[in-house]
N, C-alpha and C positions, 0 to 999 in steps of 0.2 A: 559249569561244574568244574570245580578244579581235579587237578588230575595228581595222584599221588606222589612224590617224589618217588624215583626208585631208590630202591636199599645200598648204603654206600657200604662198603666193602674197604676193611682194614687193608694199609697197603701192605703186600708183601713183604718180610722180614728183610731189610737189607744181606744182601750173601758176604759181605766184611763187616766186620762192626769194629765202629772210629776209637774204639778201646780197648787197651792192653788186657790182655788176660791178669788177673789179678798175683797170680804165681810169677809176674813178670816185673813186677814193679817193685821198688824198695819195699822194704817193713822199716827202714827207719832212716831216718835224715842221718844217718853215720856221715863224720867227713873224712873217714878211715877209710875208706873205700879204694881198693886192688884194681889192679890193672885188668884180675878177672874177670871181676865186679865189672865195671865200663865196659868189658870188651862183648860180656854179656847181655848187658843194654843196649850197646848198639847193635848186635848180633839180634833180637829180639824186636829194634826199630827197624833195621833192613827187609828181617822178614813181613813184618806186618805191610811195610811198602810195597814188598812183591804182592801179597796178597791183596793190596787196594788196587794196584796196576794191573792185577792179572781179571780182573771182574771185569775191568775196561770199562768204566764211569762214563760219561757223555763227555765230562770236560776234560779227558786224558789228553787228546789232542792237543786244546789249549796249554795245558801243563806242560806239554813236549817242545810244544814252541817257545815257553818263557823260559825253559830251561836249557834252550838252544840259543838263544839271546845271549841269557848272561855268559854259555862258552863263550859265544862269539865276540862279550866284551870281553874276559877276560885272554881271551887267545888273540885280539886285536894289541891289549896291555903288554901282552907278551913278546908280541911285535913290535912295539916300540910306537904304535899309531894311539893316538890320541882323540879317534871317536867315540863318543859314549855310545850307549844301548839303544838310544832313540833315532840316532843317527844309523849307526848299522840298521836298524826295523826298517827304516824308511829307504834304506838304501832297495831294498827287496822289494817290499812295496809301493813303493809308488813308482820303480822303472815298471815302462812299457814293455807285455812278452816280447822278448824278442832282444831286447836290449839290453846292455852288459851295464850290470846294477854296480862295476869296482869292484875294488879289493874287499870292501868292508861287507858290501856284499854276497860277494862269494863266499866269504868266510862265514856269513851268517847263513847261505844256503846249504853248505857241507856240515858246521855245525845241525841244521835242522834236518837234512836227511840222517845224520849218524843216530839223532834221537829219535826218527820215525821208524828207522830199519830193526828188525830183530836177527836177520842174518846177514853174512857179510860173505862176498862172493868177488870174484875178481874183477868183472865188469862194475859193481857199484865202489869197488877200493879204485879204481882207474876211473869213477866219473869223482870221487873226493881230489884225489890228488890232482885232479886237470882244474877243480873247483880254487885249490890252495895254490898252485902254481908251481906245483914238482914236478920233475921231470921223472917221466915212467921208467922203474929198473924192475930188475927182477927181482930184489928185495920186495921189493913193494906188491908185487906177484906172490909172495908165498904170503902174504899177511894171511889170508883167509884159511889156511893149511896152522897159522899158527894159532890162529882163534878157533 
């Protein structure tokens, strides 16, 4: 005797949805468009991001790390080092705990803690700047006081 399937169940409404509210979008290809206009759009893209990031998806994580890469390539650019994004990754990844992954790496480590942190406190601005290679001042002490 076969045995009934059970009743499947629509899935829950997602709590963001991947689309702009219609009040937010152009009503017309104008290419007249103010500085308002744009600052508005992007004012309306930021928010919706907060609201995707604040739900905390499964693949946020992931996202924090790609987006802690490419600081970390373009903050290596900025240095004047000439690793790309695959090279800093692996720098992290593939050292053994314990073991000092370089410069590309550190830079990739402090970049991925500043994307995983929501607060900032003296102790974790003192493990970023020990990650970058700055010497501890007391500037560096008020940051959290200034954020």
């Amino acid at each position: 005797m076969r045995s009934r399937p059970s009743p499947r169940h629509p899935p829950p409404p997602p709590a963001w949805s991947p689309r702009l509210p219609g009040w937010a979008l152009r009503r017309s290809r104008d290419i007249n468009e103010t500085e308002t206009d744009a600052a508005f759009a992007a004012g309306i893209a930021l928010k919706s991001l907060n609201d995707l990031t604040r739900v905390d998806p499964a693949w946020l994580g992931c996202w924090r790390d790609r987006l802690a890469l490419k600081s970390a390539n373009v903050a290596a650019r900025m240095l004047g080092r000439n690793q790309e994004g695959t090279a800093i990754r692996d720098a992290v990844l593939l050292t053994a705990p314990g073991d000092d992954p370089g410069p590309a790496g550190k830079l990739f480590s402090a970049t991925r803690m500043l994307a995983r942190r929501s607060g900032i406190t003296t102790p974790f601005v003192r493990e970023v700047a020990q990650l970058l290679g700055m010497t501890w001042t007391d500037s560096l002490a008020s940051i959290p006081d200034m954020v």
